[in-house]
N, C-alpha and C positions, 0 to 999 in steps of 0.2 A: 504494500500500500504506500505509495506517493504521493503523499497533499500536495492540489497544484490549487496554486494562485493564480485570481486574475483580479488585472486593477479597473475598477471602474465606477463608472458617476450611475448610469440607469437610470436618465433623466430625460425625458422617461425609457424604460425597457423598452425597446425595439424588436423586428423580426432580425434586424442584424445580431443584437445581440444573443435573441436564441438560439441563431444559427451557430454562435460561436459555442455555447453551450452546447447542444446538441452535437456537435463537430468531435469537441472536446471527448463526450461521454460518450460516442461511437467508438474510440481508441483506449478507452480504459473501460475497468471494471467498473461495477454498479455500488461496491463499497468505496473505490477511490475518493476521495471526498476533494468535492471543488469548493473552494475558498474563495468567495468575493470582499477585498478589502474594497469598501466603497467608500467613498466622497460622501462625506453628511449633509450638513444642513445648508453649509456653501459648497461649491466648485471651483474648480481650477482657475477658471476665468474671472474668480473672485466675484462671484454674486450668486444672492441664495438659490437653490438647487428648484424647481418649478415644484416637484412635489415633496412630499417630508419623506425624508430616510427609512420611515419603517412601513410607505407602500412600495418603495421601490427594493426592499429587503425582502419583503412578501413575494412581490413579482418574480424577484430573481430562486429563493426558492420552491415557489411555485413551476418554475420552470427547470429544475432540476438542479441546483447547486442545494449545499448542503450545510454550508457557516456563510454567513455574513457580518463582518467584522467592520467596525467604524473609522473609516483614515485619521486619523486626529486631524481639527481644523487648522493647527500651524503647518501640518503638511498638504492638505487641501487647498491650505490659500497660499502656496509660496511656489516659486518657479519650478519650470520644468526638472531642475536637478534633485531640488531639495524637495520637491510633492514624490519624485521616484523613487529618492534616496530612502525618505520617511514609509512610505508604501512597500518597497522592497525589506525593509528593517524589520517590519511590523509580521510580510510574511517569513522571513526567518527564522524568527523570534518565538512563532506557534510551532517550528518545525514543518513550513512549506519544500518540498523538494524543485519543484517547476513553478514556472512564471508563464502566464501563457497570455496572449494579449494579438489583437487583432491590427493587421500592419498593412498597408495598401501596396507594398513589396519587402523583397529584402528576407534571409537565411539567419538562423541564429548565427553562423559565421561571418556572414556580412553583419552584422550587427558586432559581432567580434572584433573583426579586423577593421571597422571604421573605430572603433573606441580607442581598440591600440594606437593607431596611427592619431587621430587626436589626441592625446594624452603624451605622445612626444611633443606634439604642436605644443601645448599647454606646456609644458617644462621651459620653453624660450619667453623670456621677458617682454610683454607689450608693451610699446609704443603709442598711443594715444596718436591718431591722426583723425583724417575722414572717416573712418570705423567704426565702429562699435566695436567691442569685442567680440561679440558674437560672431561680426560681421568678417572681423580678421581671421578667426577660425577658419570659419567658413570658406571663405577663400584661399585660406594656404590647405584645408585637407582636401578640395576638390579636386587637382591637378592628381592625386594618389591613390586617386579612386576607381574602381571601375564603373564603366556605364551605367551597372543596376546601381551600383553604393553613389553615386552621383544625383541619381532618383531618387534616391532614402534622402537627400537634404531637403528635397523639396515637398516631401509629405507628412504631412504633421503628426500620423501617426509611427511613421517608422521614425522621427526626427524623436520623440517620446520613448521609442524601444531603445535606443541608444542609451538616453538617459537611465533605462533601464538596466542596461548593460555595464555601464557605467557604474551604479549603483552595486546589482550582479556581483561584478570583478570586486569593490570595494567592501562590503559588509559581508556578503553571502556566495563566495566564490565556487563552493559544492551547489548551488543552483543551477540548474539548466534553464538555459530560454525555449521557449514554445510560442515561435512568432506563427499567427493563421492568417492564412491570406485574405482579407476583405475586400469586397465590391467597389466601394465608393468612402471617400473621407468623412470623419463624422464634422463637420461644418459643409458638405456639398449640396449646392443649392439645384441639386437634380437628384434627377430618381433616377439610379444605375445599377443596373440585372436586380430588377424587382425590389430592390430597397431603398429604404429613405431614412434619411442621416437624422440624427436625434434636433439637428439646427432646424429641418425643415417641419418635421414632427413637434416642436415648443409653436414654431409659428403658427402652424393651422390648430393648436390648441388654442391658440392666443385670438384665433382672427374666429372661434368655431366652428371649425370646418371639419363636420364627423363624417365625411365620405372621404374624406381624403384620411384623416386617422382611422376609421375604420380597417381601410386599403391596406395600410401598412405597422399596422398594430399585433403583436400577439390577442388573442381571444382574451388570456387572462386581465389584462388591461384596458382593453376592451369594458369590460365586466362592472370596471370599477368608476370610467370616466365620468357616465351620467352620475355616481354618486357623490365626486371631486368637482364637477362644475355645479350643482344642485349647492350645494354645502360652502363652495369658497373656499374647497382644502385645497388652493394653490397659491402661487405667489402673485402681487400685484405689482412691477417692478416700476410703476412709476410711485405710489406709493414708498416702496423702498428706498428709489432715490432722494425721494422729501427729506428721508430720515439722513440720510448723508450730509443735502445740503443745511440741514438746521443743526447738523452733531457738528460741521466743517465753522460753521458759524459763530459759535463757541469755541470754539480753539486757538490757543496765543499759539503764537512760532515755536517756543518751548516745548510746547506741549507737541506740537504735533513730532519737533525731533526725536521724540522717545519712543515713537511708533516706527515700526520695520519699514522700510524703504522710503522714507524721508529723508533724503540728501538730498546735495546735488543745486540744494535753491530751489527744490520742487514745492519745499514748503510753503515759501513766497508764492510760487505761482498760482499753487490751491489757491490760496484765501485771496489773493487778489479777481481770478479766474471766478469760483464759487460766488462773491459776492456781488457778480455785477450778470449772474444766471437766474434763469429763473426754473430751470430742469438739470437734472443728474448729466441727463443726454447733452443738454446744450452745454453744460461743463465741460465733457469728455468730448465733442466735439472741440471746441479753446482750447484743452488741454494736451489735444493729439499731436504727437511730430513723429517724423522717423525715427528718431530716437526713444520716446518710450511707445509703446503698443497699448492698445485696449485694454488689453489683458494685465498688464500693469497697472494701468490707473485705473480700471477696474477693482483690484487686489488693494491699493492704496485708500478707496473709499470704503470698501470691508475694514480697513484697520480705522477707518476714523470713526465709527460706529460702532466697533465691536472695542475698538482701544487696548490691544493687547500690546504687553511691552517687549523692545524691540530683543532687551534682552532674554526670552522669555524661548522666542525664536534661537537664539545663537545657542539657548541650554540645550533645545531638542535636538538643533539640526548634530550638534554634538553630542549629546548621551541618548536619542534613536527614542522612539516608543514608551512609556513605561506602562501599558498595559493594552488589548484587546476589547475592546467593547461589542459586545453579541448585540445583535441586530436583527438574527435570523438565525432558525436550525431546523435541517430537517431531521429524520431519526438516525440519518448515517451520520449528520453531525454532531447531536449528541452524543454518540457513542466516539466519535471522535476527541469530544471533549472532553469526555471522562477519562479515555486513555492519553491524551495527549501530553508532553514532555516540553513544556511552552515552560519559557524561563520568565517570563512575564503574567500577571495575572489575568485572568478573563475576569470580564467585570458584568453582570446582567444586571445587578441591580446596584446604583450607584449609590445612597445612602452607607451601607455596611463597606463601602471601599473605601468611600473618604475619610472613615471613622480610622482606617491605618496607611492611607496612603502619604507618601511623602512630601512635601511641600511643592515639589515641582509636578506631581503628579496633581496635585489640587488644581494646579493653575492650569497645569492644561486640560483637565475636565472641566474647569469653571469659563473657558474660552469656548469649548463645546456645548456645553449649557447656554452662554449668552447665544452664540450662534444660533440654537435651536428654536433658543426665546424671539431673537432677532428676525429670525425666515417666517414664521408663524405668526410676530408681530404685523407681517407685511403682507400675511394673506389675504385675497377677497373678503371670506368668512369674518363676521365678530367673533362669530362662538369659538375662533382659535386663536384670539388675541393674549388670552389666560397665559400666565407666565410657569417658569419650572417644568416643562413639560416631560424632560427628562427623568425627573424624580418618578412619575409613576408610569409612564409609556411602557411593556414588556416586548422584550422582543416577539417577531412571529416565529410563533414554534407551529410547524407541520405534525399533525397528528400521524400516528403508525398505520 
């Protein structure tokens, strides 16, 4: 038995993602137990996730995974390296043997031999010019690559397996990657061999467009939509932006430098930028250049809102995980969990945790809690405005 991991948001569960599922459990056993570390209450792109973490924990055991485990939100809201680094730690750390993750090209050994060869790149000292860093990378490992690893730069999912890899080779080097080939990118604003990317699947939720969710929905979510759009169990992201520009509003220059990725004079430019918006959106439009991305200043208004301190981030991205939070289990995962040899503790119920957790353990369950309160703050519905919702939410357990 190999616990494999896979990283993901499920926001919402797709036919792509069953397929990867289904793909997966075609080559292993029916006890192998699949491991979804999922993205909570935020996402990557830094803003809250459309539904709450324990329908899309349902969805994905409903569809045959077996643990769904909680990404902590300092690894959920921080860059590609450090959300990989955190997400690869976390499966380790339960005793994951394989990473398995959907890539629009690209070999676990090209995933290999692009890492190594970046990683000499990275030993030579930068220079600051027209570049980014990123950007210099980029350019000095292209010329070393072959035509397919040359494609792996320009797809966001294999540009993420890297990171994985990366990750991989660093913390959990007895890990094997398990890259599957996927149809279309998950930002693709088309429908490619019968699938539709989770970007285009948020929009016709957003716009209500049930023949076109329908089309490309699994049944089990399906099942649940009418009762998520009736109710208001989703997020209302201009709502959300309110709460950015009135937390931004409040904020001295001080204050904002003790929050993660506040350099640079970016803090000047918030408060100057913010004060003269009247939308989140028309913010991040002033605030965009080639030099930082959406997704960046996306990430930088989750921190002014949520206010976690910057040193809080350097404790994780340095001492990794300190615990598991169950989300979801089927019955091969409970039976997983009772045998398992995890050097970190599973948490289901968070009161008796924090009664012997350690301080750095508090704060970063206390960052997952605002989160949770923050995303649900922001939803349609009143009736999920109610705060703590962690303290009595249980995971979904699959009955036998």
């Amino acid at each position: 038995m190999k616990p494999i991991a896979i990283i993901a948001e499920f926001n919402p569960f797709h036919q792509g993602h069953d397929f990867l599922l289904t793909t997966l459990r075609s080559h292993v056993t029916t006890t192998t137990p699949l491991i979804i570390i999922l993205s909570g209450s935020f996402v990557q792109r830094g803003e809250p996730a459309l539904f709450t973490k324990w329908r899309r924990a349902a969805w994905a055991i409903q569809s045959g995974a077996d643990v769904v485990l909680e990404l902590p939100t300092v690894y959920a809201l921080s860059a590609a390296p450090a959300f990989a680094a955190g997400a690869v730690r976390l499966a380790a750390l339960i005793g994951c043997q394989q990473l398995a993750f959907g890539s629009e090209i690209g070999t676990a050994h090209d995933f290999y031999e692009i890492y190594q060869k970046r990683k000499k790149i990275e030993q030579v000292p930068f220079s600051p010019g027209n570049y980014t860093y990123g950007q210099y990378i980029t350019n000095q490992l292209r010329p070393l690559l072959t035509p397919t690893q040359q494609k792996m730069l320009d797809s966001p999912n294999a540009l993420l397996g890297i990171e994985y890899e990366a990750a991989r080779s660093t913390y959990a080097s007895k890990m094997e990657l398990y890259p599957i080939l996927r149809s279309n990118r998950h930002d693709s604003m088309t429908i490619e061999k019968g699938f539709a990317s989770g970007t285009l699947l948020r929009k016709a939720f957003q716009k209500n467009d049930t023949a076109f969710l329908h089309a490309y929905l699994p049944q089990i979510v399906k099942n649940d939509l009418n009762d998520i759009r009736s109710q208001g169990e989703y997020t209302d992201y201009t709502r959300y932006g309110d709460f950015i520009l009135y937390a931004l509003r409040q904020q001295s220059l001080d204050t904002l430098r003790t929050l993660p990725a506040f350099s640079e004079g970016l803090e000047q430019r918030f408060l100057h930028v913010v004060s003269h918006s009247n939308t989140w959106h028309d913010a991040l439009c002033k605030l965009k250049t080639r030099r930082y991305s959406y997704s960046r200043l996306c990430r930088m208004g989750s921190y002014i809102v949520l206010h976690p301190a910057a040193s809080l981030f350097q404790q994780a991205y340095k001492e990794g995980p300190p615990y598991a939070r169950i989300l979801g289990l089927s019955p091969v995962g409970r039976k997983f969990i009772k045998q398992s040899s995890a050097v970190i503790p599973y948490v289901s119920k968070i009161p008796p945790f924090l009664k012997q957790a350690s301080l750095f353990a508090k704060e970063m369950m206390s960052l997952d809690m605002r989160a949770t309160d923050l995303q649900h703050l922001s939803f349609v519905g009143s009736p999920f405005h109610t705060g703590n919702i962690d303290f009595y939410h249980p995971p979904y357990i699959l009955p036998d």
